[in-house]
Backbone bond lengths (Angstrom), bond angles and torsions (degrees), N, CA, C in turn:
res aa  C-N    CA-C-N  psi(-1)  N-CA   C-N-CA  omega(-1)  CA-C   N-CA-C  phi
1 X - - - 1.435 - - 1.526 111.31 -
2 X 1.504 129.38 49.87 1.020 125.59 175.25 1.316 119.94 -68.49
3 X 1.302 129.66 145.24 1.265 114.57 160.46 2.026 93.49 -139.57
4 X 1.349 107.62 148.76 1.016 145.78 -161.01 1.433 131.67 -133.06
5 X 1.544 111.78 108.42 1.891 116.22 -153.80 1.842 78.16 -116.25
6 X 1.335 94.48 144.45 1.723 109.26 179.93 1.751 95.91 -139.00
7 X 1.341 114.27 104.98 1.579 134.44 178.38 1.048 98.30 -88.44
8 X 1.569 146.73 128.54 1.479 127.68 115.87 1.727 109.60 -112.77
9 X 1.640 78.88 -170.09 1.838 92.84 164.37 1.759 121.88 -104.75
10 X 1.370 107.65 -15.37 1.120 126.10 169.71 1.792 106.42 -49.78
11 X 0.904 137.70 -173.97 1.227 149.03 -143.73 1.512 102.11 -152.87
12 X 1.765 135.46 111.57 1.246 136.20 -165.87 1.352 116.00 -105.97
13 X 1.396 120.07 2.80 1.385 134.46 170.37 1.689 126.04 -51.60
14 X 1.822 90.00 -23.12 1.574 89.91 -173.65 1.989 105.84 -91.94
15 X 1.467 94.67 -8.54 1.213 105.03 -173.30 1.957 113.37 -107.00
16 X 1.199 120.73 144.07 1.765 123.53 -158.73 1.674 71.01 -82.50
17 X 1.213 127.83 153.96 1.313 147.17 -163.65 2.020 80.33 -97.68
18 X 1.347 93.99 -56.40 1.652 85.90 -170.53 1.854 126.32 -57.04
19 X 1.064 96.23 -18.85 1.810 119.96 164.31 1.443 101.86 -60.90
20 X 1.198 107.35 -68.07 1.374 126.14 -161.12 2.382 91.16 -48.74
21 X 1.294 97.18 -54.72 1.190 109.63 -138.98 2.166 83.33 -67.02
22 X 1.364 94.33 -31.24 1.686 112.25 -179.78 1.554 109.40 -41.65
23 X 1.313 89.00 -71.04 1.796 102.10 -165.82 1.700 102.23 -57.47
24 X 1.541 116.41 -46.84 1.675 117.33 170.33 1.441 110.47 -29.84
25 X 1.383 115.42 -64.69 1.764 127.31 -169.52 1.523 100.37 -65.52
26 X 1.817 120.46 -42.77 1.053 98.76 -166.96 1.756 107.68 -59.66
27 X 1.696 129.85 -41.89 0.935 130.96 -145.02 1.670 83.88 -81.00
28 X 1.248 122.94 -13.20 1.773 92.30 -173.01 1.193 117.78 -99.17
29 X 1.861 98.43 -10.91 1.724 97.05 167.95 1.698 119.34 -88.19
30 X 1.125 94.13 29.11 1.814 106.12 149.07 1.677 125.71 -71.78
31 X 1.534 95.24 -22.31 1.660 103.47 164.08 1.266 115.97 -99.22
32 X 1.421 93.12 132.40 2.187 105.93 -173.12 1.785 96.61 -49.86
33 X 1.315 128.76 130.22 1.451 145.67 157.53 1.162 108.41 87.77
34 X 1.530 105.93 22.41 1.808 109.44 163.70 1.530 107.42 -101.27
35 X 1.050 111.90 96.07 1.887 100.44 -174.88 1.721 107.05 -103.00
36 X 1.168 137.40 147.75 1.572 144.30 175.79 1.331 86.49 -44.23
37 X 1.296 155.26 -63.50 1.385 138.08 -111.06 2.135 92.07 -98.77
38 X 1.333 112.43 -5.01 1.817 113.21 -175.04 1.739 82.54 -117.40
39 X 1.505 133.40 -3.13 1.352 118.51 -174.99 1.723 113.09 -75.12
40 X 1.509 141.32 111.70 0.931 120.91 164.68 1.777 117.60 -112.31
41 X 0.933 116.87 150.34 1.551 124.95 -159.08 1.357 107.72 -127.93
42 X 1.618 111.69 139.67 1.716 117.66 154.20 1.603 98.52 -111.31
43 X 1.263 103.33 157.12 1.774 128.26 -179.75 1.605 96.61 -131.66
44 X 1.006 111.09 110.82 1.841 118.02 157.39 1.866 116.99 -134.64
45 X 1.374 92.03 124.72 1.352 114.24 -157.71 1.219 88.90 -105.95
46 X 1.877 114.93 162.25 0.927 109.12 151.69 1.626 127.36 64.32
47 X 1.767 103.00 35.61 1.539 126.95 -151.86 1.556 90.51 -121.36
48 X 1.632 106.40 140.24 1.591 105.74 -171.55 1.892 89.23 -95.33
49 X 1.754 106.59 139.12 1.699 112.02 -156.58 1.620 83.41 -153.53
50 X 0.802 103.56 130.66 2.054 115.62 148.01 1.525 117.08 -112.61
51 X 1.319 100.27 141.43 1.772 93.45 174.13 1.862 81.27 -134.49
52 X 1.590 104.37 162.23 1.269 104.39 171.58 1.406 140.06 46.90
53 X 1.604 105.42 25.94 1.398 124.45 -173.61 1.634 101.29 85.04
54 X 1.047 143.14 -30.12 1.609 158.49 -118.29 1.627 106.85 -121.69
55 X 1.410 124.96 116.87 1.372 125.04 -169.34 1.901 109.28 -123.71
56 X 1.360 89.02 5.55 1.524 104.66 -172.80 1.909 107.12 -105.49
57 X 0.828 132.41 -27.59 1.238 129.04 162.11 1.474 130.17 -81.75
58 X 1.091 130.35 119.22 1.993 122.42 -177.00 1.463 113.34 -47.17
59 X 1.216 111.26 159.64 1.530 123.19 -140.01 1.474 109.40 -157.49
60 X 1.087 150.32 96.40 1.422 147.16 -141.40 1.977 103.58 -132.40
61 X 0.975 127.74 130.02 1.317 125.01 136.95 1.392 124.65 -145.78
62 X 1.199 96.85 140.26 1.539 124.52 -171.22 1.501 123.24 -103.48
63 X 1.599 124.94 89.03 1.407 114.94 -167.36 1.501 105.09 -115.76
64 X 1.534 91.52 147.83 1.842 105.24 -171.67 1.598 119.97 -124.65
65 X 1.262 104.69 105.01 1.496 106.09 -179.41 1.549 116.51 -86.65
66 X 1.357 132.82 118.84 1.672 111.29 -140.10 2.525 65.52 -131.98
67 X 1.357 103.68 144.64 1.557 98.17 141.85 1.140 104.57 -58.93
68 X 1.419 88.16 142.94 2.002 110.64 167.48 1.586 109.00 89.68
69 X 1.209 83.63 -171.34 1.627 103.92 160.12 1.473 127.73 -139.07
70 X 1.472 104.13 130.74 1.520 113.70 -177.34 1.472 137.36 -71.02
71 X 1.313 134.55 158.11 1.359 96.97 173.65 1.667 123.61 -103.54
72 X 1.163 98.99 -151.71 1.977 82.86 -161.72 1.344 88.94 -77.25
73 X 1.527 127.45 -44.18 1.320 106.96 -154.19 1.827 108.84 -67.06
74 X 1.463 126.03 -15.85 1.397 132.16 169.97 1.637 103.10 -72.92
75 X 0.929 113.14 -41.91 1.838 101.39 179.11 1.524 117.03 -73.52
76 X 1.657 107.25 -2.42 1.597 120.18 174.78 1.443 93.36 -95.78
77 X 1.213 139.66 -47.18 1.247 131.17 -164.72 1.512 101.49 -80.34
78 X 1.088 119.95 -34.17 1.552 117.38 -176.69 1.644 117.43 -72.01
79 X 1.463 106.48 -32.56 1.530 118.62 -167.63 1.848 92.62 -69.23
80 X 1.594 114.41 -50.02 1.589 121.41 -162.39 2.082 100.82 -73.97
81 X 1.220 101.80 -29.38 1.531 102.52 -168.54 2.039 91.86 -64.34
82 X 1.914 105.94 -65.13 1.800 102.92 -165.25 1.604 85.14 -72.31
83 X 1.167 148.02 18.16 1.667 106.02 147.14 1.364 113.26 -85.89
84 X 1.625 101.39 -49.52 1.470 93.97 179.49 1.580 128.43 -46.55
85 X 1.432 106.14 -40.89 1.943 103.51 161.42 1.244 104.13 -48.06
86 X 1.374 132.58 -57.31 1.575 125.33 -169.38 1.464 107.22 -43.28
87 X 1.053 106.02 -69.27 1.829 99.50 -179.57 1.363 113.44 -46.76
88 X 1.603 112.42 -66.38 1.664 91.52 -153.24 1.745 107.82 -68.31
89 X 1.839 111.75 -36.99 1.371 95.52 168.54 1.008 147.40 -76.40
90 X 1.625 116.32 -4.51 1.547 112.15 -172.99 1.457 97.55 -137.90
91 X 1.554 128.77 6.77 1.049 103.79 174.29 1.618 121.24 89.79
92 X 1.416 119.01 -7.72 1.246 103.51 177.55 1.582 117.72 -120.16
93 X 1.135 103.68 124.88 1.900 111.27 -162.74 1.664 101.45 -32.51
94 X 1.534 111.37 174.05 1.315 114.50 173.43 1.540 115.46 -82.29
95 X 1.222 116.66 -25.74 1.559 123.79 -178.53 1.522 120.70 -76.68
96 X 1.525 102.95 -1.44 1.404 119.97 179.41 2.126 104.27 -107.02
97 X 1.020 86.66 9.69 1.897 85.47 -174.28 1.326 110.93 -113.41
98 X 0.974 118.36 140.28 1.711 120.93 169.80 1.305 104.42 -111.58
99 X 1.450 142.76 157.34 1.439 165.44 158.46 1.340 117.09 -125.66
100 X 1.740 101.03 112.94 2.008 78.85 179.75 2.108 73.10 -135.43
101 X 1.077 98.70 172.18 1.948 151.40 -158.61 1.475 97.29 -102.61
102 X 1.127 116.97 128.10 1.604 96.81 132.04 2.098 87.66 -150.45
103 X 1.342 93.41 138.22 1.237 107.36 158.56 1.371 143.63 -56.23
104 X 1.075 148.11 72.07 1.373 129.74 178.87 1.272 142.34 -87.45
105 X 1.459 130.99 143.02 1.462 124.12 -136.49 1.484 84.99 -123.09
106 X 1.598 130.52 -4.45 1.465 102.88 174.25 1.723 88.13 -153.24
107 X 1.496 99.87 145.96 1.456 93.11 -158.21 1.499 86.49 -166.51
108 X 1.563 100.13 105.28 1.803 121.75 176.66 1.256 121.36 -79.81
109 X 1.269 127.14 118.38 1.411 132.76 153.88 1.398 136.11 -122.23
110 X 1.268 137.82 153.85 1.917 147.22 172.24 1.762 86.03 57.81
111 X 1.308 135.57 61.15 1.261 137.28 -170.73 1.465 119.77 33.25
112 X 1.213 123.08 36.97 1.644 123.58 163.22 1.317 110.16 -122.82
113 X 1.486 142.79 -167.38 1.454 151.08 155.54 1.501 108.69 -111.24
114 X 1.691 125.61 154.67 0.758 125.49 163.53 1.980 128.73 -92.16
């Protein structure tokens, strides 16, 4: 039941939101029982962001609320996979991206909980 919010300042118009939303699921179904078809995603482009005092350079964060909890070496593979999308697709270096986690331990769907 991941779901997955992708912020920048960059501008997402040049990119099909559904691409965008593609490559996200593909990189999270790198973890065993994350499949695209429970992945849901937001894309917001074109978001006013400062990092480093600095409002002039692109600025990306990408946060993932996955059931459960992962382990470190998956929050290492996950953190290096959405930067590297940041660069080649949107253009914004890796030192400009943040990735944060949060775990969740109860997580409702089709009117039941899991």
């Amino acid at each position: 039941m991941p779901y997955c919010e992708l912020i920048t300042t960059n501008k997402t118009e040049a990119y099909d939101t559904m691409s965008l939303s593609h490559e996200l699921a593909k990189i999270i179904e790198k973890i065993p029982g994350k499949e695209e078809r429970w992945v849901m995603t937001h894309i917001e482009g074109g978001a006013k962001m400062a990092f480093a005092g600095c409002d002039e350079k692109p600025v990306a964060l990408i946060s993932l609320k996955s059931f459960g909890e992962l382990g470190a070496e998956q929050y290492d593979m996950l953190t290096r996979e959405f930067c590297t999308m940041a660069e080649r697709l949107l253009a914004v270096p890796a030192d400009r991206v943040y990735v944060t986690y949060e775990p969740v331990m109860h997580w409702g769907w089709n009117g039941s909980n899991f």
